[in-house]
C-alpha positions in Angstrom: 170.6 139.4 39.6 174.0 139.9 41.2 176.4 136.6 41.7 179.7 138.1 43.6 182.0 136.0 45.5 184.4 137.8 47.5 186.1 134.1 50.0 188.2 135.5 53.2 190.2 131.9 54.6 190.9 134.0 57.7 194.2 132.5 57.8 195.8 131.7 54.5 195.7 135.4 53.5 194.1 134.7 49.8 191.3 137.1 49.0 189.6 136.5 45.6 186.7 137.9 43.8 184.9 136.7 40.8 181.7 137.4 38.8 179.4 134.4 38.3 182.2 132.2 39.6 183.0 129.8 43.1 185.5 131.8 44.1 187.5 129.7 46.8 186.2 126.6 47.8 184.4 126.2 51.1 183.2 130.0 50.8 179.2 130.7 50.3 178.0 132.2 47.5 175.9 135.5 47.8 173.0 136.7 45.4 171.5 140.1 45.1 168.8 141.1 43.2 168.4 143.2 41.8 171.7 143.1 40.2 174.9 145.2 40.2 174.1 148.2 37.5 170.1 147.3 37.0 168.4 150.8 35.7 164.5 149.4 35.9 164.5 147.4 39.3 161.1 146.8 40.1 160.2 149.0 43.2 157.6 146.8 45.0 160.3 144.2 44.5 162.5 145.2 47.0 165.9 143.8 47.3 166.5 140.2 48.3 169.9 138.8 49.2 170.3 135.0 49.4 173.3 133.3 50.6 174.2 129.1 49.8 177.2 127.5 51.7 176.3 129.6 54.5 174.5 132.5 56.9 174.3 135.8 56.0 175.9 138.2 58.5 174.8 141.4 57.6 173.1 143.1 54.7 173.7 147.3 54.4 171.0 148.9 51.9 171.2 152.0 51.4 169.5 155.5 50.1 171.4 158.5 50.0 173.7 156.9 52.6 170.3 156.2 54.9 169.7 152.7 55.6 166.6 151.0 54.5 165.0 148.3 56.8 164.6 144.4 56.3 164.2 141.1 57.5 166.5 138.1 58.0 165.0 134.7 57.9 165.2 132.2 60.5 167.3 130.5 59.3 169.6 133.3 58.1 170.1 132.4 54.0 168.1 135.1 53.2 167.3 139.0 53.6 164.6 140.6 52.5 163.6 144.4 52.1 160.8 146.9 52.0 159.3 148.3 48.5 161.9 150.8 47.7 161.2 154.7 46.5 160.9 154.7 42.5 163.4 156.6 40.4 165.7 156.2 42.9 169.5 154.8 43.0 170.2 151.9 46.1 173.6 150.4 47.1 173.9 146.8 49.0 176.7 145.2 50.7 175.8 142.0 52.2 178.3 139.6 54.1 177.7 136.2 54.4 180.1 133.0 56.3 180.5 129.4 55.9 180.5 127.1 58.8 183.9 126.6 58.3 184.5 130.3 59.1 185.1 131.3 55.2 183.0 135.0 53.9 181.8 136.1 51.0 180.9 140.0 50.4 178.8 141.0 47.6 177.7 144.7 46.7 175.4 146.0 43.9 174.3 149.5 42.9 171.0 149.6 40.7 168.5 152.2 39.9 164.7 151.7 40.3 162.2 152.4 37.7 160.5 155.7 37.9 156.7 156.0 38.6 154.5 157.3 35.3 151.9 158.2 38.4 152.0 159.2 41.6 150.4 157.5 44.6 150.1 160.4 47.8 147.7 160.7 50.5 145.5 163.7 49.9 144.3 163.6 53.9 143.8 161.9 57.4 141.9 162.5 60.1 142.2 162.9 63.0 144.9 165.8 62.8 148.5 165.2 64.3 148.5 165.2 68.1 145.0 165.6 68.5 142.9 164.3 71.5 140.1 162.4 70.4 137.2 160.1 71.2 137.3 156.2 72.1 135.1 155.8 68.7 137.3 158.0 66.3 137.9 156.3 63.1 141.2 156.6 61.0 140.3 158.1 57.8 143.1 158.2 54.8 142.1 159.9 51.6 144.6 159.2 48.6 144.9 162.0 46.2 143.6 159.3 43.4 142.0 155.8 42.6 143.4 152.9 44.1 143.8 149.9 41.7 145.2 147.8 43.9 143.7 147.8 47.0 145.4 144.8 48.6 148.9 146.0 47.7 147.5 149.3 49.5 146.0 147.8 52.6 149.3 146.0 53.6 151.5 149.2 53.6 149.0 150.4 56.6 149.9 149.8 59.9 148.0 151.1 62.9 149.6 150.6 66.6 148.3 151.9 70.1 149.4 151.2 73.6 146.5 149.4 74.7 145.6 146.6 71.9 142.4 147.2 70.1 140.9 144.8 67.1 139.4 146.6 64.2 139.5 146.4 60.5 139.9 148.6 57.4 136.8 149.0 55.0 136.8 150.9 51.3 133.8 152.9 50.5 135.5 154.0 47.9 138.9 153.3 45.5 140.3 156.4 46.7 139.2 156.2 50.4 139.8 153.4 53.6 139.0 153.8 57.0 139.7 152.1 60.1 138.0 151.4 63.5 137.6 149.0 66.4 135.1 146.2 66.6 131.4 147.2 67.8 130.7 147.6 71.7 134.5 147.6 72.2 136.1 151.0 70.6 139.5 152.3 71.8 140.4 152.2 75.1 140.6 155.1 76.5 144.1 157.6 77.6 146.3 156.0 75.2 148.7 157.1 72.2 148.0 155.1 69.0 149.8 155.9 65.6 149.3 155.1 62.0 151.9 154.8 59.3 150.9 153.9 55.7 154.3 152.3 54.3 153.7 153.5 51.0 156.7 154.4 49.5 157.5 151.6 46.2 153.9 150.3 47.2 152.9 149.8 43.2 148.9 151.0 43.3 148.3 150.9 39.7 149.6 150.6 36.1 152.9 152.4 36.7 151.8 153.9 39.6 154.1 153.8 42.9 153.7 155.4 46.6 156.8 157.8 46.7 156.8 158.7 50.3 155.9 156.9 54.1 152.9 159.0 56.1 152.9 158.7 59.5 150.0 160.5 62.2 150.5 160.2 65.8 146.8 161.0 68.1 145.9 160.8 71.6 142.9 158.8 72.6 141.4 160.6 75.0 138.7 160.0 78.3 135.8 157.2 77.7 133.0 159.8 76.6 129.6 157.8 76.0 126.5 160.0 75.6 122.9 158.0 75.1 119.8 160.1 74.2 116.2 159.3 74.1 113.4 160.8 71.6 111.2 159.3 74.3 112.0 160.5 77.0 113.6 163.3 75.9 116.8 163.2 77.9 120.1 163.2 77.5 123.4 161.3 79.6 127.2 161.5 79.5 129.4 159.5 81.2 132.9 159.6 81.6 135.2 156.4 82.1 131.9 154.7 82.6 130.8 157.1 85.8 127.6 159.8 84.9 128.7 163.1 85.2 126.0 164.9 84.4 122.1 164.9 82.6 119.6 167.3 80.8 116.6 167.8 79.0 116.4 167.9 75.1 114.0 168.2 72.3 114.7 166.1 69.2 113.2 166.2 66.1 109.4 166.9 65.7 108.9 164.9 62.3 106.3 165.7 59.5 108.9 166.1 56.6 108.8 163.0 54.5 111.0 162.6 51.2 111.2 159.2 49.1 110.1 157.5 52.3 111.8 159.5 54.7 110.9 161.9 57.6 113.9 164.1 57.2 112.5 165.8 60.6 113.1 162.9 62.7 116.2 162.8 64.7 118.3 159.3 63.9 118.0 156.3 65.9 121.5 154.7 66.5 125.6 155.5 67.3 126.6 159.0 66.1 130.3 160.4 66.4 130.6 164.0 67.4 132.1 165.0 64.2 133.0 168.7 64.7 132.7 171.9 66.7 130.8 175.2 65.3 130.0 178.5 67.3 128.4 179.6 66.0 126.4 177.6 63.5 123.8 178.9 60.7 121.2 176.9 60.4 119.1 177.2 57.4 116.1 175.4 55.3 118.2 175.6 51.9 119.8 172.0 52.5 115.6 170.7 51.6 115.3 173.3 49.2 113.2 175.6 51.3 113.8 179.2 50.8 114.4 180.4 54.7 112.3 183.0 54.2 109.2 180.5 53.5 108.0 180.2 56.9 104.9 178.3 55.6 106.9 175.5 54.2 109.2 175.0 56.8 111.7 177.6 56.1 114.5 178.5 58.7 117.7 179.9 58.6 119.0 180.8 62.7 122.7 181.4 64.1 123.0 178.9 66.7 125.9 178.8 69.5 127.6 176.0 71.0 126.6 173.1 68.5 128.1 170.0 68.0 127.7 168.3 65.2 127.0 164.2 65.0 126.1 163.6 61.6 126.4 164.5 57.7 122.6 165.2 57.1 122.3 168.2 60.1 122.5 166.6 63.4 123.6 168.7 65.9 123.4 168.9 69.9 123.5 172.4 70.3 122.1 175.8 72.2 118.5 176.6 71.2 117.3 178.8 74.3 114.1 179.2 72.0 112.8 175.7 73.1 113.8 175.3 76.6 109.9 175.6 77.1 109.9 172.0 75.4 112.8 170.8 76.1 112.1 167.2 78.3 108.7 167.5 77.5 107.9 167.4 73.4 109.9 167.1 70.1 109.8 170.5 68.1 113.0 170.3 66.8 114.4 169.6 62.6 116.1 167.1 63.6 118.8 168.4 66.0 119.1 167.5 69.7 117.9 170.9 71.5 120.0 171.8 74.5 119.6 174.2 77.2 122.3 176.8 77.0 124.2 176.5 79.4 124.3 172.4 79.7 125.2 173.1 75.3 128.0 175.6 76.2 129.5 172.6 78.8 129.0 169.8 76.1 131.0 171.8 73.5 133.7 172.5 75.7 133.6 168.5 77.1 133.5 167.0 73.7 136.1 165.4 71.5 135.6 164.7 68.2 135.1 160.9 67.7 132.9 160.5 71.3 130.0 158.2 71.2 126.4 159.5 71.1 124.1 156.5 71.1 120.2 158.1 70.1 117.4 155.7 70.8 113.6 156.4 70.4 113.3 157.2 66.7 112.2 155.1 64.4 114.5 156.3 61.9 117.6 154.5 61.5 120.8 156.7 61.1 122.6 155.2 58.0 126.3 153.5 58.1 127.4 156.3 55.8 125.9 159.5 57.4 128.6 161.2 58.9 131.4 159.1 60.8 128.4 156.6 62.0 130.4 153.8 61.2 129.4 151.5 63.8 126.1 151.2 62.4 127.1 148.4 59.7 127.8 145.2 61.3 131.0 144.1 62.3 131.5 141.3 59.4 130.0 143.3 56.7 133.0 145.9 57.6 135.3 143.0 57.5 134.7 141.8 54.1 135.0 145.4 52.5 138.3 145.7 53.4 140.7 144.8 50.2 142.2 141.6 52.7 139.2 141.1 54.4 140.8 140.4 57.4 140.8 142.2 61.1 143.8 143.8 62.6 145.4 143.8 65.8 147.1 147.3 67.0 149.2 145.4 69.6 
């Protein structure tokens, strides 16, 4: 901790400094920590200036000669700044007046502590600048375990141009993800932008964030597909208004595993995950050689498929079954599409658009894919490390 008076009388012409001292009477006295010369300040610390006698009038930190932000209280007697990058050597000057119109400037140069580990993100999707759906989640991959989780979740920061409320959730130590509450998603033709602030954020033991991320994404047209097993049609609507309708075949069942018909396309909200043309297909996923046709076994090239799930959900070309298609499930699982009507879809789609399958009666799993939606609002609340939801105003 730094205790520097430096007392300007504006008018008497007497300028003093001291260490630890009062320097002139009537001038305010200035501390900074961390203090002039410090080799080990603490990076998730920051730098906090307080001032007694008086308001602060400005605080300078600086990197390298490039400022570093912080906040100013309300009442102006003291300052306080981000996490700062480990390893890494700062310079303050902070200014600070008495009512009586005496200052006091302080400065301090100090060292942080350098990081033993590393804290990076590894990934995030969706990719910079791209166009996506109104139920695309934010998904940030670190390139290890997070021990601290709360220290984590506060350096994330998600804004976009129309607000949205949403929340983060952990499914693992080294993954979060964010998305809007249930039935409301983003709204759509909008820029939103993520930052994670990580840079001083302390994760671990000795492990520091060295470095801000930032991502920038477009959200695209309202695209909201709904499917029926039943009847064995298929809608999309943009901004609300049907644009156009087919026929599909879903899955024809008659595979069960541990309890589950793996042949039964999934009953609830899918996100178009990804675009493949082609697509291979195959039975080796169940552990059917493709070549087994008695068992089950497949292995096709399929164009124009867009895939809505982890466990090979797709809606995609299969001319092979237009014969069924609006009339009887013959599918694995997949959402059979007349060609061209698939060909339009893939070139339509974003990834992150809703497709809402009804009719099955099995359930599509929170954690298949980017089906996210499918666990309850507060569930997803409470797994974030602040259990808390966010507004992106």
């Amino acid at each position: 901790m730094l205790l520097l008076t430096t007392a300007c009388s504006g008018g008497d012409g007497g300028d003093g400094v001291t260490v630890g001292g009062k320097g002139e009477a009537g001038s305010p006295q200035v501390t900074v920590s961390p203090g002039d010369g410090e080799g080990k300040a603490r990076p998730e610390n920051g730098v906090t200036v307080t001032a007694a006698g008086g308001t602060i009038e400005q605080v300078a930190l600086t990197r390298k000669g490039r400022p570093v932000e912080g906040a100013l209280s309300p009442d102006k007697t003291s300052w306080k700044s981000r996490t700062l990058r480990p390893g890494t050597e700062y310079q303050v000057t902070a200014v600070a007046k008495s009512p009586q119109g005496k200052s006091t400037t302080v400065t301090s140069t100090f060292t942080t502590v350098k990081a033993a580990a590393q804290l990076g993100v590894a990934d995030i999707t969706p990719m910079q600048g791209e166009k996506v759906g109104v139920g695309m989640p934010i998904i940030v991959t670190f390139n290890r375990a997070v021990q601290d989780k709360k220290a984590v979740e506060r350096a994330l920061q998600v804004k976009s141009t129309k607000p949205a409320t949403g929340a983060w959730f952990w499914p693992s130590a080294q993954q979060v993800i964010f998305r809007p509450k249930n039935g409301e998603y983003w709204q759509p033709n909008q820029q939103v932008t993520f930052s994670a602030r990580l840079s001083g954020v302390k994760s671990g033991t000795r492990t520091y964030g060295m470095a801000d991320v930032n991502r920038r994404f477009t959200i695209g047209d309202s695209h909201i597909v709904t499917a029926s097993t039943k009847t064995k049609r298929l809608v999309v609507k943009k901004n609300g208004v049907k644009i156009k309708s087919w026929p599909i075949s879903a899955g024809k069942g008659g595979r069960v595993v541990n309890g589950v018909d793996t042949f039964l396309t999934t009953s609830g909200i899918h996100l178009t995950m990804g675009k493949e043309n082609p697509a291979v297909m195959t039975s080796e996923w169940m552990g059917v050689d493709p070549k087994d046709k008695k068992n089950g076994g497949y292995k096709e090239v399929i164009p124009h498929a867009v895939r809505i799930s982890n466990s090979g959900e797709y809606v995609h070309s299969m001319a092979a079954t237009v014969w069924a298609q609006g009339r009887q499930n013959v599918s694995h699982g997949c959402l059979n599409s007349p060609p061209a009507a698939a060909q339009w879809f893939y070139n339509f789609a974003y990834r992150g658009d809703i497709v809402v399958i009804t009719g099955s009666k099995r359930r599509l799993e929170w954690n298949n894919g980017w089906s996210y939606y499918e666990m309850p609002w507060e569930r997803w609340v409470q797994g974030g490390a602040l259990d808390r939801t966010v507004s992106t105003a």
